[in-house]
PyMOL Python script that loads the backbone (N, CA, C, O; Angstrom):
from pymol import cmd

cmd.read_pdbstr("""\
ATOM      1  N   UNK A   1     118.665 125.291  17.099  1.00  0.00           N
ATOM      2  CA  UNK A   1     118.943 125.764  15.763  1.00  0.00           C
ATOM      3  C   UNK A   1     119.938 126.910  15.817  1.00  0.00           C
ATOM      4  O   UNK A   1     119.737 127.871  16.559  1.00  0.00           O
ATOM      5  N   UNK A   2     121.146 126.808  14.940  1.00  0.00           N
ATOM      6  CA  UNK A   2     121.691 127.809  14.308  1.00  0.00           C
ATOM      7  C   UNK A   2     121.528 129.048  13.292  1.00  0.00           C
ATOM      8  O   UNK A   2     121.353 128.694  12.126  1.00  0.00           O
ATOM      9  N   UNK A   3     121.548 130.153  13.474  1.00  0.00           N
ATOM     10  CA  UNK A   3     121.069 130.555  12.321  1.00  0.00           C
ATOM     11  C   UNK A   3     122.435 132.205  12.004  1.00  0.00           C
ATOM     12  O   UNK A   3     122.855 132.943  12.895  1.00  0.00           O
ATOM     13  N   UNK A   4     122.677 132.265  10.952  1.00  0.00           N
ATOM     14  CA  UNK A   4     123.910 132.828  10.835  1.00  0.00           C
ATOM     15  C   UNK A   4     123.601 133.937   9.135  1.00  0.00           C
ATOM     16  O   UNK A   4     123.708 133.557   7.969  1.00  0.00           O
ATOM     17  N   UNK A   5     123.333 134.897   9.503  1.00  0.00           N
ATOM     18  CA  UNK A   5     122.572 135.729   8.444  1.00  0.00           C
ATOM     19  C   UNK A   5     123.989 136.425   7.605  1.00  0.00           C
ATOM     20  O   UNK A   5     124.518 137.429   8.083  1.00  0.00           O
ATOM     21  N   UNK A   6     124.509 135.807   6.368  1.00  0.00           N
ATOM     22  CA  UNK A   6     125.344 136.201   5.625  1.00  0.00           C
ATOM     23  C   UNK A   6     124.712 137.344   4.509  1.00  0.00           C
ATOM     24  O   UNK A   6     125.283 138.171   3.798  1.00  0.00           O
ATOM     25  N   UNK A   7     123.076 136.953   4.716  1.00  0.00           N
ATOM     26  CA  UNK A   7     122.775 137.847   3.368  1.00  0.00           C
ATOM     27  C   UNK A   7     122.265 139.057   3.938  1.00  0.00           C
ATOM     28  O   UNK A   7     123.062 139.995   3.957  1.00  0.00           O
ATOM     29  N   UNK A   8     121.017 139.272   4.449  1.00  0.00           N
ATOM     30  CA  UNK A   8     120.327 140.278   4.595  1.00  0.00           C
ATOM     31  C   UNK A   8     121.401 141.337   5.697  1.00  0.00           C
ATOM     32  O   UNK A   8     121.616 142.549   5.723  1.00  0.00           O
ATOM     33  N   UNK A   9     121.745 140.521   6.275  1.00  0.00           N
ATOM     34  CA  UNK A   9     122.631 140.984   7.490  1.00  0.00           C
ATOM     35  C   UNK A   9     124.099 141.409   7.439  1.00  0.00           C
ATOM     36  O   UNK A   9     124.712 142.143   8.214  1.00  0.00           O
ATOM     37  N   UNK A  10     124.638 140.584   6.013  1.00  0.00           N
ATOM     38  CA  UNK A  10     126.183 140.846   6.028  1.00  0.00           C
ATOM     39  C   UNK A  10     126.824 140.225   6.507  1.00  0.00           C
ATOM     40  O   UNK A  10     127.811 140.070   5.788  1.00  0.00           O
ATOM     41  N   UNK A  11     126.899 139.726   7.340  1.00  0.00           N
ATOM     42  CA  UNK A  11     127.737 138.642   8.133  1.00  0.00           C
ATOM     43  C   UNK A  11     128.671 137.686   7.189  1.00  0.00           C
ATOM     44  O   UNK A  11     128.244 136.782   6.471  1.00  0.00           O
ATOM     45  N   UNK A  12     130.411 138.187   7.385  1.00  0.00           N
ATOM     46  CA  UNK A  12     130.972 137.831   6.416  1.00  0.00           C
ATOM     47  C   UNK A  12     130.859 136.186   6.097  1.00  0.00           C
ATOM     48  O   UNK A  12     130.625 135.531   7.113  1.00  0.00           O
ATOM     49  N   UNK A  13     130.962 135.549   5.085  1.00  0.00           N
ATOM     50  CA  UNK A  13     130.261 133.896   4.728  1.00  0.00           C
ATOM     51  C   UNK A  13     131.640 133.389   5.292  1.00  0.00           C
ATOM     52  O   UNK A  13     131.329 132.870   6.364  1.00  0.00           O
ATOM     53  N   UNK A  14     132.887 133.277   5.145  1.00  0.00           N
ATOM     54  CA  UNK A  14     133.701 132.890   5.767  1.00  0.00           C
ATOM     55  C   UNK A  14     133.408 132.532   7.200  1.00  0.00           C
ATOM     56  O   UNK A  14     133.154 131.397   7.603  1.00  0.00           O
ATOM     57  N   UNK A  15     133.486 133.858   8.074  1.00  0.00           N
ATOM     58  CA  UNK A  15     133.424 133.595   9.344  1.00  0.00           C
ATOM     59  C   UNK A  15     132.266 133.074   9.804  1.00  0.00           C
ATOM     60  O   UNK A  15     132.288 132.505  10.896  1.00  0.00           O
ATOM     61  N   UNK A  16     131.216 133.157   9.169  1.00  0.00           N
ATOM     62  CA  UNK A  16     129.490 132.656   9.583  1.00  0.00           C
ATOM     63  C   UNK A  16     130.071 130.768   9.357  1.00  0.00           C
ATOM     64  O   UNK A  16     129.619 129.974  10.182  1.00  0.00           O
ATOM     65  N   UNK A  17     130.988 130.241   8.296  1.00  0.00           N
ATOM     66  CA  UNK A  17     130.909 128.899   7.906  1.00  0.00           C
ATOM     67  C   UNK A  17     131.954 128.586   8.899  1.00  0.00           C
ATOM     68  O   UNK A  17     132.086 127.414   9.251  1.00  0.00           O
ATOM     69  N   UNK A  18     133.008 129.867   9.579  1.00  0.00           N
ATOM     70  CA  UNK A  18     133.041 128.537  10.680  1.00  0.00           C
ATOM     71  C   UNK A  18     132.882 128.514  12.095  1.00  0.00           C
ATOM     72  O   UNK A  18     133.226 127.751  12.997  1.00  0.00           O
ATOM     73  N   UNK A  19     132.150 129.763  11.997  1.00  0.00           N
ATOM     74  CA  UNK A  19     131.319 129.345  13.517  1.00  0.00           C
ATOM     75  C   UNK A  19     130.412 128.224  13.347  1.00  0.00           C
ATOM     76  O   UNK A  19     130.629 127.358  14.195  1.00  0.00           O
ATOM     77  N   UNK A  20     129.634 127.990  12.682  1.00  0.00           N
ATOM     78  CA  UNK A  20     128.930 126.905  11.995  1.00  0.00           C
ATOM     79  C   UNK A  20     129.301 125.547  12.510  1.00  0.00           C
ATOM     80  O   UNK A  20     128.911 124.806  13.412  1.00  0.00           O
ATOM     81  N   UNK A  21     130.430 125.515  11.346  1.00  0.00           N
ATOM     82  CA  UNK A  21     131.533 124.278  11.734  1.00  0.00           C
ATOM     83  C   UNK A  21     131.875 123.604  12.733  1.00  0.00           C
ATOM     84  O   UNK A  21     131.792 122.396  12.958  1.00  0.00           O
ATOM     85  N   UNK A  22     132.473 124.891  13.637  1.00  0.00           N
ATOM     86  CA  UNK A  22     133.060 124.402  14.973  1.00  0.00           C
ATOM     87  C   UNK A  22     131.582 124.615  15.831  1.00  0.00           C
ATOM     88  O   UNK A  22     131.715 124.288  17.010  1.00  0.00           O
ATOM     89  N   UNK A  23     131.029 124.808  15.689  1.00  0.00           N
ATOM     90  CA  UNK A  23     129.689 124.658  16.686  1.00  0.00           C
ATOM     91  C   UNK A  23     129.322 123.026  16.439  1.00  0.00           C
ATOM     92  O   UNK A  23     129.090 122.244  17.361  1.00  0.00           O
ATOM     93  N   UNK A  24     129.320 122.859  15.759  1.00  0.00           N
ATOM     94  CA  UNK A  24     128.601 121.364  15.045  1.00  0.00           C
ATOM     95  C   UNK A  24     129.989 120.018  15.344  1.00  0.00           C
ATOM     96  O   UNK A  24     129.832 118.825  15.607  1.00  0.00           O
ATOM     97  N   UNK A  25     131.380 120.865  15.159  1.00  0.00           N
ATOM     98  CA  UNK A  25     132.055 120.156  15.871  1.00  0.00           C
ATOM     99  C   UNK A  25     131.939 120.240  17.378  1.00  0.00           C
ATOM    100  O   UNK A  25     132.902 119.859  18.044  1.00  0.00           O
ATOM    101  N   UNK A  26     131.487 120.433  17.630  1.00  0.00           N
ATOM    102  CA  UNK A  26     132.130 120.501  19.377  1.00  0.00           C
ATOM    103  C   UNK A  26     130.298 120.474  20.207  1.00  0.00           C
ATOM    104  O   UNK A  26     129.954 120.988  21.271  1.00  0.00           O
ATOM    105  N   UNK A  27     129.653 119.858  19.438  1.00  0.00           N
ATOM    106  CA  UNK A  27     128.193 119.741  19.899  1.00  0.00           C
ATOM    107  C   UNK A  27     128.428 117.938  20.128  1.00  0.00           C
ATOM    108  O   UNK A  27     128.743 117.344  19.096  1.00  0.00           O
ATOM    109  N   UNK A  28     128.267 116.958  21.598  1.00  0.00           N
ATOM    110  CA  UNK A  28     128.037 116.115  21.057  1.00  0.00           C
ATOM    111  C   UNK A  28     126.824 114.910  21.753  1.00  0.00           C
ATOM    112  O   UNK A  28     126.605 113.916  22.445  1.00  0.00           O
ATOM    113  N   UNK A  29     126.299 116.053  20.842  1.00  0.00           N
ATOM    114  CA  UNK A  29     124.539 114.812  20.781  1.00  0.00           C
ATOM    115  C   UNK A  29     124.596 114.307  20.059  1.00  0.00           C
ATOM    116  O   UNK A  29     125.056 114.864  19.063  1.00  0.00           O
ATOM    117  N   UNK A  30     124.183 112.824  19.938  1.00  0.00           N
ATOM    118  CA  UNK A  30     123.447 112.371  18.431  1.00  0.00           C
ATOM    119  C   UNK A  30     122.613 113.317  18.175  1.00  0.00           C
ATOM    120  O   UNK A  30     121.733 113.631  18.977  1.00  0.00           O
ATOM    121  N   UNK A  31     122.832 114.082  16.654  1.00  0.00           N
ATOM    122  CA  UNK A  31     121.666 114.645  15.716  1.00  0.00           C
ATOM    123  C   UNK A  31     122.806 114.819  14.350  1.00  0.00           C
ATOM    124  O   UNK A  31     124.003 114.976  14.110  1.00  0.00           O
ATOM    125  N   UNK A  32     121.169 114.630  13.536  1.00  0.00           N
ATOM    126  CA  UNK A  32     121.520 115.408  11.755  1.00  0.00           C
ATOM    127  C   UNK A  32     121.662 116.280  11.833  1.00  0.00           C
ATOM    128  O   UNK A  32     120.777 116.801  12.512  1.00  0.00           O
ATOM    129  N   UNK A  33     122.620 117.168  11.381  1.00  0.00           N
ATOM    130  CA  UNK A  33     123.071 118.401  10.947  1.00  0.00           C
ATOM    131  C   UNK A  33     123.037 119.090   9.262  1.00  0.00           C
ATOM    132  O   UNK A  33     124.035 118.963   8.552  1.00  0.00           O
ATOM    133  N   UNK A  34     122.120 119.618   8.887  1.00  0.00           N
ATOM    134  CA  UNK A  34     122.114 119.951   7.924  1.00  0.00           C
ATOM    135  C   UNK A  34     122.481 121.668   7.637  1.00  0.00           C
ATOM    136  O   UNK A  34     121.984 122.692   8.105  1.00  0.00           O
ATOM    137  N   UNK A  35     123.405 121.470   6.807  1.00  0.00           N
ATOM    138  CA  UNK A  35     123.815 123.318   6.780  1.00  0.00           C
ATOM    139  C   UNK A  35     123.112 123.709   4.911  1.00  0.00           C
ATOM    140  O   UNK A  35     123.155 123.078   3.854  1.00  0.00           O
ATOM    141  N   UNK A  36     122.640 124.794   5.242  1.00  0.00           N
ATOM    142  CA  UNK A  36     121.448 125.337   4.371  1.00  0.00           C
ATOM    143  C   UNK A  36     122.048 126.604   3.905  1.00  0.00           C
ATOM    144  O   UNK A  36     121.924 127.652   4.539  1.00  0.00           O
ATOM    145  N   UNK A  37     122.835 126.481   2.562  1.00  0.00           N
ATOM    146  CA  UNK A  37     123.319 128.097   1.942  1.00  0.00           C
ATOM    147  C   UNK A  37     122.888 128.001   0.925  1.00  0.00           C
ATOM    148  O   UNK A  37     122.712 126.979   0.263  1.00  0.00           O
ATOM    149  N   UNK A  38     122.558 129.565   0.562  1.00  0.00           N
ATOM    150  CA  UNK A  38     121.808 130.254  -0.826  1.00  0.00           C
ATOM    151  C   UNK A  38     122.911 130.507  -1.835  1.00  0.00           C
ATOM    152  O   UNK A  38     122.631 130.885  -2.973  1.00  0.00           O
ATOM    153  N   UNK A  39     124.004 130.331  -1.489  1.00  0.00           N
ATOM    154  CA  UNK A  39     125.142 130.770  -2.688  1.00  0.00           C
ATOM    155  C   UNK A  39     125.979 129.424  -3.207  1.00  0.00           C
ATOM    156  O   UNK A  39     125.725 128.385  -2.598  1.00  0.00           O
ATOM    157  N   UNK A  40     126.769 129.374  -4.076  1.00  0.00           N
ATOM    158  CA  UNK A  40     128.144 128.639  -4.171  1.00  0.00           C
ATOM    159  C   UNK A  40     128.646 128.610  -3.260  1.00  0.00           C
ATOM    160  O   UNK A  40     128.586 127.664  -2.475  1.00  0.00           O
ATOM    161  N   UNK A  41     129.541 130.046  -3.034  1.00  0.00           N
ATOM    162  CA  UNK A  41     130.454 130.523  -2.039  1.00  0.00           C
ATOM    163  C   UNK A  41     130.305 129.741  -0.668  1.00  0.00           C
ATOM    164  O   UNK A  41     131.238 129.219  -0.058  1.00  0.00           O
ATOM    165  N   UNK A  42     129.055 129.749  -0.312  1.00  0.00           N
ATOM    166  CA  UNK A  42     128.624 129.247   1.068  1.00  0.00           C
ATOM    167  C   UNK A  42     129.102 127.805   1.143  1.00  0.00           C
ATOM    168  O   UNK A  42     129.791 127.425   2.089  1.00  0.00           O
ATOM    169  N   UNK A  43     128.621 126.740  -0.175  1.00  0.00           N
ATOM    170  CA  UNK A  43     128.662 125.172  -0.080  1.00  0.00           C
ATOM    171  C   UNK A  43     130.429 125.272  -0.240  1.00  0.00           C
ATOM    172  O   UNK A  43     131.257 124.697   0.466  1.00  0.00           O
ATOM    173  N   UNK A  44     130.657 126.108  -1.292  1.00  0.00           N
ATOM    174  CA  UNK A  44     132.246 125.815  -1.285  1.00  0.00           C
ATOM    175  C   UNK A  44     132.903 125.771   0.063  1.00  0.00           C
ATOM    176  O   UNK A  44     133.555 124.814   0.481  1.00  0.00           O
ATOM    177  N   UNK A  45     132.664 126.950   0.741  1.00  0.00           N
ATOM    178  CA  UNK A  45     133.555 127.029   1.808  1.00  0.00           C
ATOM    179  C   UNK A  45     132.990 126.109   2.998  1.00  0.00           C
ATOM    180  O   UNK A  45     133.790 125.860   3.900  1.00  0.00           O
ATOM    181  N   UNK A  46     131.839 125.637   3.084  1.00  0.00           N
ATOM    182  CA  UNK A  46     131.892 124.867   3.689  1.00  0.00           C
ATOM    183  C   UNK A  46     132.189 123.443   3.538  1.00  0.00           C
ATOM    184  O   UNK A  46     132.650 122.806   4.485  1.00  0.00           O
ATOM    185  N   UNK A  47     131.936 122.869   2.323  1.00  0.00           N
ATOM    186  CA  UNK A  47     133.423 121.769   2.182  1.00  0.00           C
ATOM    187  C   UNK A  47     134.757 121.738   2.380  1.00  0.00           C
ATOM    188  O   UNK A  47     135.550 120.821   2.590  1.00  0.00           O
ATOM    189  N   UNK A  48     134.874 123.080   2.260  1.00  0.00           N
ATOM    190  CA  UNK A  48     136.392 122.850   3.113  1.00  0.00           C
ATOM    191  C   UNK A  48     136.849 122.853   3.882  1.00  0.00           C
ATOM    192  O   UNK A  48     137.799 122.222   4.346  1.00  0.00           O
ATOM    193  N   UNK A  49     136.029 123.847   4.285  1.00  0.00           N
ATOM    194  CA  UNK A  49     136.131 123.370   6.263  1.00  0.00           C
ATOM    195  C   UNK A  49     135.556 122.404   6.788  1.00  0.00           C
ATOM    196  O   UNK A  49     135.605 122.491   8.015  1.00  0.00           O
ATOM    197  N   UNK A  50     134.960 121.400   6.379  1.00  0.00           N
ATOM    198  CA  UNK A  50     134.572 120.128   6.943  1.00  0.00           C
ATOM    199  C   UNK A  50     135.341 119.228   6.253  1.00  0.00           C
ATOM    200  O   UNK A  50     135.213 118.051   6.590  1.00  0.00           O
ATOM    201  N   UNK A  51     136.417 119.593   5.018  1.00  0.00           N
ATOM    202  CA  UNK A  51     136.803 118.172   4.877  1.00  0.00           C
ATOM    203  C   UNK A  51     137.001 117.189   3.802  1.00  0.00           C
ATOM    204  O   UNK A  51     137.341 116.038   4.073  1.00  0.00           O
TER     205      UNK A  51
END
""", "prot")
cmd.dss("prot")
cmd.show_as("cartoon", "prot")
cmd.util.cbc("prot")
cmd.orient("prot")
């Protein structure tokens, strides 16, 4: 598991979505990947960096 604390922690949402990203790119097992954000901001930017 990944876990990437944008809220309590600060961790800017940009850079948290694409360590994320490229972790999940460059992992290659078969598995589901589900990415789990509490904001807009979070789903937005991560559609775009995936695509």
């Amino acid at each position: 598991m990944l876990f990437i604390s944008t809220g309590e922690f600060h961790f800017p949402n940009r850079p948290a979505a694409g360590i994320a990203v490229r972790t999940v790119r460059e992992y290659r097992g078969d598995t589901e990947v589900i990415f789990n954000g509490f904001k807009d901001i979070d789903y937005e930017i991560c559609r775009e960096l995936l695509g």
